[in-house]
N, C-alpha and C positions, 0 to 999 in steps of 0.2 A: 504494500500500500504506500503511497505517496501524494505527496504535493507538486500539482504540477503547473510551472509557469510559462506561459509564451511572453517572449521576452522582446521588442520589437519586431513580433514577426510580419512576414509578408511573403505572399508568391503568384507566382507567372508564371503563365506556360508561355510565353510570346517569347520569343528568342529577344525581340529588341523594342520592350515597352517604352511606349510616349506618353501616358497618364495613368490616373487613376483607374482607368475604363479598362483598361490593361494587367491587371490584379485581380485575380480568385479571389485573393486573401490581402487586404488594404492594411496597414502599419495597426499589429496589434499589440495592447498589452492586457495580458489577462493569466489572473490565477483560480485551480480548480483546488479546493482546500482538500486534505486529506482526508479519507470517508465519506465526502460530498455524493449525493444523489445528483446528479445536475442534465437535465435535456438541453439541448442545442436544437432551438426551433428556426425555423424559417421555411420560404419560399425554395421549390426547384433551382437550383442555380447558382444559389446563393454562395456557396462555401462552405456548406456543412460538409460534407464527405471528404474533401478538399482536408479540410484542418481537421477533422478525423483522422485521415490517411497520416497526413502528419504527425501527429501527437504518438502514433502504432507505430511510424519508422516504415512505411509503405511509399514514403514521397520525403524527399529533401527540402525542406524550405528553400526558397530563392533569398532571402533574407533572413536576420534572427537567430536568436536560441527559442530550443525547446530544454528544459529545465526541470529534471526528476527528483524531486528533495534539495535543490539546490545546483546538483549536478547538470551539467551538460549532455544532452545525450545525440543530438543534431547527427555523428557520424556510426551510434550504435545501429544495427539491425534489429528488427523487428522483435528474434528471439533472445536477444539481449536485453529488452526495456522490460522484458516479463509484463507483458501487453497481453490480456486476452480481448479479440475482438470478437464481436458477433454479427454476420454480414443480411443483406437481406433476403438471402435466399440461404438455405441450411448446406453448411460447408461439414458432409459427416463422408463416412466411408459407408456406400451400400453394402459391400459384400461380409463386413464385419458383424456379431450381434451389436445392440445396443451396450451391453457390458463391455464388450472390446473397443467400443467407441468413446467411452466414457473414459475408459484406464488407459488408450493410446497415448494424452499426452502426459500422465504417470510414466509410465514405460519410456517412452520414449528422452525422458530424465533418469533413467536406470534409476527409477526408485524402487526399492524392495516389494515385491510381492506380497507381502504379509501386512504390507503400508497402502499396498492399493484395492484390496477388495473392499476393507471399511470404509475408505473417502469415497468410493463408486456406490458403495451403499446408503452412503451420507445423500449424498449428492443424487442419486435415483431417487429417495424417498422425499424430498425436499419437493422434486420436478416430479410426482409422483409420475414415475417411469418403472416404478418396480413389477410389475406383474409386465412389462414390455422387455426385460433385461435378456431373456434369451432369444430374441425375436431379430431375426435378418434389419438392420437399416432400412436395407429397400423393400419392405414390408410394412411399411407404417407409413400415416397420413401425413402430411403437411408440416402440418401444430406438432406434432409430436418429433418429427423431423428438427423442427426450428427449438424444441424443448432438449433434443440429446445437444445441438452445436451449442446452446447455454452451456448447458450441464459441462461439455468440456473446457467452457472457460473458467466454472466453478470449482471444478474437480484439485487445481492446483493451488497449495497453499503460500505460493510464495507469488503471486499474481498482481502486481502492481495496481493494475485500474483492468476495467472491463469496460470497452467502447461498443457501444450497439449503433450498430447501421442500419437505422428504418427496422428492425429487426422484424416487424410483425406484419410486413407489405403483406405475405402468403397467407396467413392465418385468417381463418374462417372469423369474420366478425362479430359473432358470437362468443369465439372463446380469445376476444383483442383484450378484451379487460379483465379477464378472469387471472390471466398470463402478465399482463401489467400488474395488475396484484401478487402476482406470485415474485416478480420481479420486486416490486416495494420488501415483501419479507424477508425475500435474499438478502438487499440492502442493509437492513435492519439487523439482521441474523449475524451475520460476515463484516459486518461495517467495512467495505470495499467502495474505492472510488467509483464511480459509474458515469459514463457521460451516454447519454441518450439521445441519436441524433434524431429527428422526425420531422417533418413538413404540418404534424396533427398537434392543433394546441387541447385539445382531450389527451391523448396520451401525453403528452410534456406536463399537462396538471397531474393528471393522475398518479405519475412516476415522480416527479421530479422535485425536491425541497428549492431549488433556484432555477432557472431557467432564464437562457441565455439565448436571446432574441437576434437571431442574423439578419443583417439588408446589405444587399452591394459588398460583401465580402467584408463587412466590420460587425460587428457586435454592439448594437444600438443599446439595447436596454441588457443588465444580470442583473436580476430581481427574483420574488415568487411570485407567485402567478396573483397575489391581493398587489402586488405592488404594479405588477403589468397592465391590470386591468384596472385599476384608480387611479393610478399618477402615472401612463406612458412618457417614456422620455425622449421618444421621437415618434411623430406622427405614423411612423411606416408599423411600428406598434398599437398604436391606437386604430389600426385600420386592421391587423392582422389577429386582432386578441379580441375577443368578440365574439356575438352571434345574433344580430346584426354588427358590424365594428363602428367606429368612433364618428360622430359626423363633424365634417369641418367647415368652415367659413372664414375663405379667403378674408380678410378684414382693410381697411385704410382708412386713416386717422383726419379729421378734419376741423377745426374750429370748436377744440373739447368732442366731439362726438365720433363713435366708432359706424362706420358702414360695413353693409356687406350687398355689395353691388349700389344700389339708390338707398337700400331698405337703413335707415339707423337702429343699431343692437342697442338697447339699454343697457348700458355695463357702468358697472362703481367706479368713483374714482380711483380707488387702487389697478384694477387694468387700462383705464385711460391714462394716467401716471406711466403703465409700462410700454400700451403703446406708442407716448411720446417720445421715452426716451432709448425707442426700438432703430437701429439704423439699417433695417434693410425693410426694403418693401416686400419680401415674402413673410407675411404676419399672418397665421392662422390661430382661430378662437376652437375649439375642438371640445365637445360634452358625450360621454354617452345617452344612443338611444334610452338606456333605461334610468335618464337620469332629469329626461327634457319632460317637462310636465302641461300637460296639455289641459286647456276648457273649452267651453263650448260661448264663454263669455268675453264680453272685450275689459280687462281690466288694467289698474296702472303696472306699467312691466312687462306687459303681453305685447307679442309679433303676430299679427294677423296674417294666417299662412291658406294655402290651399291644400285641400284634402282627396289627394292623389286615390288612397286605395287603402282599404284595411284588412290585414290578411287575419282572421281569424284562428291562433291555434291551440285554444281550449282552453288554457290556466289562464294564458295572455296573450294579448295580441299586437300587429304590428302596423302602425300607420306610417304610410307614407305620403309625406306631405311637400310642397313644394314652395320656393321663395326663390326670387331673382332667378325663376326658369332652372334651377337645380333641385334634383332632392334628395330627403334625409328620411331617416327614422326615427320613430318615437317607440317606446315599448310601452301598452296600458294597461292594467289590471285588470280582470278577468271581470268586474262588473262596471266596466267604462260606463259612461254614459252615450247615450247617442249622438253622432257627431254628423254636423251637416256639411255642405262643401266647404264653408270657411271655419275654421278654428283657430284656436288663440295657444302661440307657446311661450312659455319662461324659462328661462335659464338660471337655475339656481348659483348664486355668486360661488359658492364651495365645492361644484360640481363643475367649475369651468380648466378648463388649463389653453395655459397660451403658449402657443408655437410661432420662434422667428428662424428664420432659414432652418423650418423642419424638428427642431429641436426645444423640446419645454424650457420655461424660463419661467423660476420662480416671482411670484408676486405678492408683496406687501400688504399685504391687509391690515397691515397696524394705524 
């Protein structure tokens, strides 16, 4: 087990990069504390697998240290970092049983025999794989498949960190949370580092004590998941973490009063104070849908909006409504009232955050 630092790292696959746009992985600095549960979310593309690959010794950084306890480990191999990964598709041997798959990489450390039927027993019953231990590889389902290549990363006691790659793409989504859980007790069990990489912000909650928000090959927000979803620290968060995500409005500052297109926002002086002293014209006001509070009346505080469509879906439902020809989401509680084409929204001052070039920016409210 360890602590593992990236130390300005960065990488290219371009033989002869000219910006940023040219970077997997843009100038990082980031630590995964020892024992950490940690998911690594984001978009396709982003850099997750990228700084995966990295962190396992599968890819050289173009720039940087990578840093195990302190150490350097930038020129070790893979089976030097004592790195178990888990890919997304199950990396076992068919023709072996499941017990000879589980004790391969035992064996394969000439570890004693008499050392390795208990830790495969350990480690079967955990994954509960044991009434499967005599059964051919390529005789089993999917799940169970993706259950023995864990198990080989568990199986070793001297095992630095465990990196999961999308791990649960194949698995029957039914048994996607059952297996996320089993995944939490390991953690808990073993207290082993884990980094979880995924595209699903349900599995990054469900697994993960921090989670580390990728966009463009940097790491936007590490936070948990109350903190990703109440305070994003970059819009591309507030748009990603969610279910509707974050709605924004472009803002520009004018004579005391904030706009958003023609329409004036009512906002306190403490965010008119920030938009004045903002220096770049990309200024967005950002609230969650389930945060925007809707009536059916015109009162003082209220944006007179159009009422686009409301999707009904049982507990709560979702209106969408429209201002300056854009639109937004509202989430309402399950015995709204009836709402005609025009409705009235408010923005509660403590449910606001403001965004300048992309990026929140605390506000004063004293």
């Amino acid at each position: 087990m360890a602590e593992i630092v990236l130390k300005s790292l960065a990488h290219t696959y371009s033989t002869n990069p000219q910006s940023a746009e040219d970077y997997a992985i843009r100038h990082m600095e980031h630590v995964w504390d020892q024992g950490g549960a940690y998911a690594l979310l984001g978009p396709s593309g982003c850099g997750k697998s990228t700084l995966l690959n990295i962190i396992s010794g599968l890819l050289a950084p173009t720039e940087g240290d990578v840093l195990f306890d302190g150490h350097r480990v930038n020129e070790l191999p893979p089976e030097e970092r004592n790195i178990a990964q888990v890919f997304q598709f199950p990396v076992i041997y068919d023709t072996m049983t499941v017990f000879d798959n589980l004790a391969f990489p035992l064996r394969n450390m000439n570890t004693p025999e008499y050392r390795v039927k208990p830790k495969v027993l350990e480690v079967a019953d955990i994954l509960e794989l044991t009434p499967l231990l005599s059964r051919k590889a390529k005789n089993l389902t999917a799940d169970e498949k993706q259950k023995v290549s864990m198990g080989r990363g568990l199986v070793r006691d001297d095992v630095t960190a465990i990196l999961f790659d999308e791990p649960l793409t194949v698995i029957d989504p039914q048994l996607k949370w059952k297996l996320r859980r089993k995944l939490k007790e390991i953690h808990e069990r073993f207290n082993i580092t884990m980094i979880y990489v995924t595209h699903d912000q349900l599995e990054a909650s469900t697994f993960a004590d921090k989670i580390a928000v990728m966009y463009e090959g940097q790491v936007v927000q590490f936070g948990t998941p109350r903190e990703l979803f109440e305070t994003p620290a970059h819009t591309f968060v507030g748009y990603f973490i969610g279910s509707p995500g974050m709605n924004f409005f472009e803002l520009h500052y004018d004579h005391n009063t904030a706009y958003f297109g023609e329409h004036p926002l009512p906002l306190n002086n403490a965010y008119l104070a920030a938009l004045r002293q903002a220096e770049s014209r990309n200024v967005k006001l950002g609230i969650r849908p389930e945060f925007v509070e809707v009536s059916t009346t015109d009162e003082p505080g209220t944006v007179a909006v159009q009422n686009k469509h409301l999707q009904d879906l049982g507990t709560y439902a979702i209106l969408t409504f429209s201002l300056n020809q854009q639109t937004f989401k509202a989430r309402l509680p399950e015995d709204h009232p009836p709402l005609g084409e025009t409705v009235y929204i408010r923005f509660p001052d403590d449910k606001l955050s403001l965004y300048v070039d992309e990026y929140r920016v605390e506000v004063d409210h004293e």
